[in-house]
C-alpha positions, 0 to 999 in steps of 0.5 A: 331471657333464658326462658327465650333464649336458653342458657350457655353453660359451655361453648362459643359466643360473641359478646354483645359488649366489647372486652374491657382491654386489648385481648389478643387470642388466647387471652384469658377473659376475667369477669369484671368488677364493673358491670359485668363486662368481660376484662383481660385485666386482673381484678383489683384489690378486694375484688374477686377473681374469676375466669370466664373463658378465652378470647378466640379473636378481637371481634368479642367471639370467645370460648365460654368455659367459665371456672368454678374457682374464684379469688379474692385478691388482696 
């Protein structure tokens, strides 16, 4: 709830949900097709593009920089 808890537009977090893949640190993070979750896999065919962030280690704490640029893969 971001009237409760605030919004992050930049910065450090750890994930509540684990990173689809095995991420090693420094992986780029993608927004998955699925559920919203965070995936070291490029999304498919049809689906869009879009960096989240970094990993920084393999316990969901990443760098939150999302891109404001975004693909449609074919």
């Amino acid at each position: 709830d971001p009237d409760v808890d605030g919004m992050l537009l930049r910065g450090f977090v750890t994930l509540k949900v684990e990173t689809e893949g095995v991420e090693a640190i420094g992986s780029v993070l993608y927004l998955s097709a699925s559920a919203g979750a965070a995936t070291v896999t490029v999304p498919g065919s049809g689906d869009f593009a879009r960096i989240i962030g970094y990993s920084l280690s393999t316990s969901e704490q990443i760098y939150f920089n999302p891109d404001n640029t975004w693909v449609e893969v074919a």
